[in-house]
DOGU-529073 format. One line per field, with one value per residue (C-alpha): residue in one letter; z, x, y. Coordinates in pm, 1 decimal, padded with zeros to 6 digits. Last residue first. Layout:
REM DOGU-529073
r	c(A,...) .
zz	c(Z,...) .
xx	c(X,...) .
yy	c(Y,...) .
//
This chain:
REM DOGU-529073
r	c(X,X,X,X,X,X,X,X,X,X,X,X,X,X,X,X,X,X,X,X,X,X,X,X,X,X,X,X,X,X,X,X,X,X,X,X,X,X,X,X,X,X,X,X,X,X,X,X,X,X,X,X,X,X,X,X,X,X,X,X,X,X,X,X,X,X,X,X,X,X,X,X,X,X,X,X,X,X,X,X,X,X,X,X,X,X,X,X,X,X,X,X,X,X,X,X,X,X,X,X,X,X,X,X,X,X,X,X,X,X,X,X,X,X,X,X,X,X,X,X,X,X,X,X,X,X,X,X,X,X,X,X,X,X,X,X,X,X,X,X,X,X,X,X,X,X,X,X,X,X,X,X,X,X,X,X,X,X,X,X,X,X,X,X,X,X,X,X,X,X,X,X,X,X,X,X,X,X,X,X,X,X,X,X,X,X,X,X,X,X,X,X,X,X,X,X,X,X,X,X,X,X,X,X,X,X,X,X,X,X,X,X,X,X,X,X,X,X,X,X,X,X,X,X,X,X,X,X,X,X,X,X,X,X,X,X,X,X,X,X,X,X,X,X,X,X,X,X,X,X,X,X,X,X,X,X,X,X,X,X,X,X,X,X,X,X,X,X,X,X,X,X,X,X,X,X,X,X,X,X,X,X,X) .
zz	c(00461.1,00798.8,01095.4,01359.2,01693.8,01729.3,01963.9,02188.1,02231.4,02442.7,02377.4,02758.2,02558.6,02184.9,02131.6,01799.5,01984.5,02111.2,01791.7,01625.0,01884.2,01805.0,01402.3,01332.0,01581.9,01503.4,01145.8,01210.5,01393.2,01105.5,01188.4,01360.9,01558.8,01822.0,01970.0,02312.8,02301.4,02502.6,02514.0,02811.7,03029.8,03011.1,02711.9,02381.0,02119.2,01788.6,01593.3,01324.9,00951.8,00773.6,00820.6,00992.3,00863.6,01231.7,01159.8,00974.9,01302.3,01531.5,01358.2,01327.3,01688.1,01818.8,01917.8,02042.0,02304.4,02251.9,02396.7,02282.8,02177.2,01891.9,01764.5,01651.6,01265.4,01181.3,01312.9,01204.7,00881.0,00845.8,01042.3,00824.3,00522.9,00637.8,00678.9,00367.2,00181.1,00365.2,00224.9,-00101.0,-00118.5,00006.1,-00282.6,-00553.4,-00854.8,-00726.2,-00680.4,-01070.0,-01083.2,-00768.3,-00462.2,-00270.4,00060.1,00116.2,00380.2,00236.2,00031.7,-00082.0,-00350.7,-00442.9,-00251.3,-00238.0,00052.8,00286.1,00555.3,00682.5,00972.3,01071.6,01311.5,01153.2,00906.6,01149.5,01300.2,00964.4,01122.8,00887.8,00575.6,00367.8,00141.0,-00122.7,-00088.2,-00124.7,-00231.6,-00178.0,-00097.5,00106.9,00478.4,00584.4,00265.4,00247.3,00664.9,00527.6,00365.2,00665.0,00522.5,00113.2,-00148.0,-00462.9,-00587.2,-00857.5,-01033.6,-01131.3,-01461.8,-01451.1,-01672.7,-01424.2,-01532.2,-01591.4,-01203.3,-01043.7,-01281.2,-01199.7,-00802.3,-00792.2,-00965.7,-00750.2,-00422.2,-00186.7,-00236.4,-00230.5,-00473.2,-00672.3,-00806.6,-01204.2,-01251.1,-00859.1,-00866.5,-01144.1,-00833.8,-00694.5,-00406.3,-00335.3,-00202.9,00102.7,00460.1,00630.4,00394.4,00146.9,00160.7,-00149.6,-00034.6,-00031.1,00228.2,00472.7,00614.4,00723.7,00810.8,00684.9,00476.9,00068.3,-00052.6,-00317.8,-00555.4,-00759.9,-00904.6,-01141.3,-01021.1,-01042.7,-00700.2,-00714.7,-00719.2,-00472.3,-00220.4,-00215.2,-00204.7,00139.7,00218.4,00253.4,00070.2,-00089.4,-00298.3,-00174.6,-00431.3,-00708.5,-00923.6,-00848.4,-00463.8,-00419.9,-00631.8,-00443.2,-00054.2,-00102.3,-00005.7,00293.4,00396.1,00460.0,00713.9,00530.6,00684.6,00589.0,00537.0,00524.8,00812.8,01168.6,01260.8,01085.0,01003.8,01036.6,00863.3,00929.2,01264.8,01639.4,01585.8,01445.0,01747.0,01744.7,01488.9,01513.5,01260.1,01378.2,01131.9,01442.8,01414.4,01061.1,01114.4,01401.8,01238.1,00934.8,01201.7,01390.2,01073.7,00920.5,01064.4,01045.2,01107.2,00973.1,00713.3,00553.7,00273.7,00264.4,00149.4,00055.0,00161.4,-00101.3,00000.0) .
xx	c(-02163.6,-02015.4,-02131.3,-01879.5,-01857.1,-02205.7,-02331.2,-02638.6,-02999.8,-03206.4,-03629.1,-03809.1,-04132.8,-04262.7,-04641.3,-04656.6,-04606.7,-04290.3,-04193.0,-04280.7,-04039.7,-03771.9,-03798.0,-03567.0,-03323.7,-03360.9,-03278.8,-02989.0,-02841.4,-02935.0,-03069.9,-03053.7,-03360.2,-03478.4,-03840.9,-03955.9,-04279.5,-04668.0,-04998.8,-04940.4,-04587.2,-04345.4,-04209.9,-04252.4,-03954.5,-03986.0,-03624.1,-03680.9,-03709.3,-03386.6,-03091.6,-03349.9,-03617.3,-03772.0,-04043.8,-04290.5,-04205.5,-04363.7,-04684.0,-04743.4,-04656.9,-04923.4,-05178.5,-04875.1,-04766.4,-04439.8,-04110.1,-03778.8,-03408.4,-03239.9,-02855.6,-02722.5,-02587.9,-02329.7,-02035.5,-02097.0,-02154.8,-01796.5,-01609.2,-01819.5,-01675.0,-01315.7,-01394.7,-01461.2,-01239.4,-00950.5,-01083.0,-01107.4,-00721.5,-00614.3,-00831.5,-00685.8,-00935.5,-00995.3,-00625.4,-00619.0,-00532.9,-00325.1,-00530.7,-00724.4,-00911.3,-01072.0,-01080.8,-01283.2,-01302.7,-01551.5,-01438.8,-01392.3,-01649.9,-01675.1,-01618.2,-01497.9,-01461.4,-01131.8,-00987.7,-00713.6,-00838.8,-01182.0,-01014.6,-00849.1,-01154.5,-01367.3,-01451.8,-01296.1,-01177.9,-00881.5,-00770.7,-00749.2,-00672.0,-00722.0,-00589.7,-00204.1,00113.9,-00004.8,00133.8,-00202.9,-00331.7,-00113.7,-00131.0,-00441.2,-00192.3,00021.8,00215.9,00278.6,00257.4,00170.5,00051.2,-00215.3,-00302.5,-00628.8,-00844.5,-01200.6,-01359.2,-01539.8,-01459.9,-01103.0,-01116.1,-01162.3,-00904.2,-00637.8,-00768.2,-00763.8,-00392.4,-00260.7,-00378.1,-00175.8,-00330.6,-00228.8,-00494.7,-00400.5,-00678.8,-00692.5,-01071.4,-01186.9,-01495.3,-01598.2,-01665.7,-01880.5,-01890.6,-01560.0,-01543.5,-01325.2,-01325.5,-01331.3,-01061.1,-01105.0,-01168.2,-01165.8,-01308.7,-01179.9,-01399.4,-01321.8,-01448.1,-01094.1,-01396.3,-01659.4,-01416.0,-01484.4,-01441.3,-01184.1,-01092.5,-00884.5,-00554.8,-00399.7,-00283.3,-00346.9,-00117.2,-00407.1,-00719.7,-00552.3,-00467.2,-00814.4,-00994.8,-00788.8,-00545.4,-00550.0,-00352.0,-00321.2,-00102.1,00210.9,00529.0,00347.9,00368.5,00015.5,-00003.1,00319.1,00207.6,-00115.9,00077.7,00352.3,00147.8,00042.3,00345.7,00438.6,00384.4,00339.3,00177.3,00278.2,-00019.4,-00059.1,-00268.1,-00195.3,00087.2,00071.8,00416.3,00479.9,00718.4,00814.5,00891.3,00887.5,00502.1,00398.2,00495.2,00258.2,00036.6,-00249.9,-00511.9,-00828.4,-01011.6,-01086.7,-00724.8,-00713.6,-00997.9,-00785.5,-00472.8,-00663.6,-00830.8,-00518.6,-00309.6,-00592.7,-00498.2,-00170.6,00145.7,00219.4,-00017.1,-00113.3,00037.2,-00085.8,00151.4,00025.9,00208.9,00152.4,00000.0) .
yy	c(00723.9,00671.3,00916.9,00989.8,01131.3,01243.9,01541.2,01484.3,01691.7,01568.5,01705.6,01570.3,01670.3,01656.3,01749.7,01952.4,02276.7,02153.8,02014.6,02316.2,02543.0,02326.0,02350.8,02611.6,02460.1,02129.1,02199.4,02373.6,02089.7,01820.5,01532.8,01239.7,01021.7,00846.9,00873.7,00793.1,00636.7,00735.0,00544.2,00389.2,00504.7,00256.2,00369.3,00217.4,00276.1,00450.6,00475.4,00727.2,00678.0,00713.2,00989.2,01183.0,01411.3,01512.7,01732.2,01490.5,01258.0,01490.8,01530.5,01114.2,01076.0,01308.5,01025.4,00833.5,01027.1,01182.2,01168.5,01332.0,01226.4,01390.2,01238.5,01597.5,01624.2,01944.4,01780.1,01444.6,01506.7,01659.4,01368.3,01099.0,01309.2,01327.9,00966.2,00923.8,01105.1,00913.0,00585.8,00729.4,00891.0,00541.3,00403.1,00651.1,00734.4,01031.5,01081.4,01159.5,01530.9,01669.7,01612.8,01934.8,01913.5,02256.7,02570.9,02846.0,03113.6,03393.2,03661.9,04016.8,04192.6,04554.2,04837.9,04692.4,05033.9,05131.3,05327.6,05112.5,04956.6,04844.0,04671.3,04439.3,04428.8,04310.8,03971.7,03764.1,03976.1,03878.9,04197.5,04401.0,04739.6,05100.4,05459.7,05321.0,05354.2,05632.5,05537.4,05522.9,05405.4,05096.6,04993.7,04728.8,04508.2,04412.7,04133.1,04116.4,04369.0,04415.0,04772.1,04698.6,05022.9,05048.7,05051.9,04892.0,04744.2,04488.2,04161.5,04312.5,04450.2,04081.9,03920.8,04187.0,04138.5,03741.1,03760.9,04052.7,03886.8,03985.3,04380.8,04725.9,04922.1,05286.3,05428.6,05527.5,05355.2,05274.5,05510.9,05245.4,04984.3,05239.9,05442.7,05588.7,05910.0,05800.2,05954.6,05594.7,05461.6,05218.1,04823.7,04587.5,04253.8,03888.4,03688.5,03450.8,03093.2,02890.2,02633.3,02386.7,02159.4,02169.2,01826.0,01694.7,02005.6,01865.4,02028.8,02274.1,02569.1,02915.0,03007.1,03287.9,03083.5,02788.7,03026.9,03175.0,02834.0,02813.2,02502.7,02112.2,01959.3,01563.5,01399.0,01566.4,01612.3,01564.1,01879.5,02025.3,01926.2,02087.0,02391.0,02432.7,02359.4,02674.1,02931.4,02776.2,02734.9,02349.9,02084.1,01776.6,01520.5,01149.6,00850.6,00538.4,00470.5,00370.3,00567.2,00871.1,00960.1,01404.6,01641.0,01936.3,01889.6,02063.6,02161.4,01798.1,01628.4,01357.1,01142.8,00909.1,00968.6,00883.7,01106.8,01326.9,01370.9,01439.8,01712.6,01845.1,01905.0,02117.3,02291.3,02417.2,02498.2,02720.7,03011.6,03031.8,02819.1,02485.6,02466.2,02126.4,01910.8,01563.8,01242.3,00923.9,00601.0,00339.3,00000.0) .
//
């Protein structure tokens, strides 16, 4: 069996997610912040500790099978890979921000500006859809210091939770692109059983995590009505309870679900409602 090879970040903000996702996996590894390199010890697999920069390219010429970086990366590295599965977090947003005190308004306000950005390859492409004419100003680290210092009129930047922004006395102003965290292989590992088997327990991890195992009771009479609000994985587990006339009902759905739909249960009969997280759910 070939060992595969997965290229993660070793710093940053995804580096902390990406290592738990293989360890929910059941990936046993240790001392992946003293090396750059990591053997997982029951499943073919090495991780890759890499900048996250760097992880596209890898992934594109062979050196790692695997990676797991932002969409954003991947869009201005322009390389060519899969995208496996998207991963639930690493959620940003590229935006163009100006100054507080700025005239701009619209995206043609920008024609003969001046724009510090990262992302020269996302921006170019962003500003040619929209015929617009701007100096790109590459640069890399503190992006949002450029009109302070008046390199620049605006940037283009990673947004999270806009404080960062905020600080420095800007305002997003327009909307570049949304990323995430995904699993990328080079082209082909589709096809690659280790690659599958991973796949699907990253998958089992994902469901997991956004599925609740529902308990509640319910007299009979109402049954019917509860169930149509509980969509579970298949029908629900119905089991009598000493109590005449009344069951305790099993089921798993969707978190978000149960929250939009708590107050109907309720309404519809449901009682003693407990809630529990699952570990793993295989698909």
């Amino acid at each position: 069996m070939k060992t595969l090879k997965i290229a993660i970040q070793k710093s940053g903000r995804l580096n902390e997610k990406s290592v738990e996702i293989l360890k929910n996996c059941g990936l046993s590894f240790e001392n992946y912040k003293s090396s750059l390199i990591s053997s997982v010890s029951n499943f073919p697999l090495e991780i890759l500790f890499l900048r996250d920069d760097d992880i596209p390219e890898y992934v594109q010429d062979g050196i790692a099978d695997l990676g797991i970086v932002g969409e954003n990366v991947i869009t201005e590295a322009g390389a060519q890979v899969t995208y496996l599965q998207k991963l639930g977090f690493g959620k940003c947003t590229l935006k163009i921000a100006v100054p507080n005190n700025s005239t701009v308004s619209e995206i043609s306000d920008l024609e003969g500006l001046a724009i510090a950005t990262s992302y020269p390859v996302i921006l170019e492409k962003y500003l040619q859809e929209n015929n617009v004419n701007a100096q790109i100003r590459t640069i890399s680290g503190s992006v949002e210091i450029g009109p302070g210092l008046g390199l620049s009129d605006a940037i283009c930047d990673i947004v999270s939770t806009g404080g960062t922004l905020k600080s420095n006395g800007l305002k997003p102003f327009a909307e570049v692109m949304q990323s995430e965290a995904v699993l990328i292989g080079r082209e082909g590992s589709e096809f690659n059983p280790e690659v599958l088997e991973l796949l699907q327990r990253i998958k089992s991890v994902l469901k997991a995590k956004a599925t609740k195992y529902v308990v509640l009771n319910v007299a009979r009479e109402n049954l019917e009505k509860v169930v149509s609000l509980l969509p579970g994985v298949k029908s629900p587990t119905i089991v009598p309870l000493f109590e005449e006339g009344w069951v305790a009902l099993h089921s798993v759905i969707a978190e978000q679900d149960f929250w939009e739909k708590i107050n109907a249960l309720k309404v519809a009969g449901a009682e003693g409602i407990v809630v529990m997280p699952i570990e793993k759910i295989i698909i």
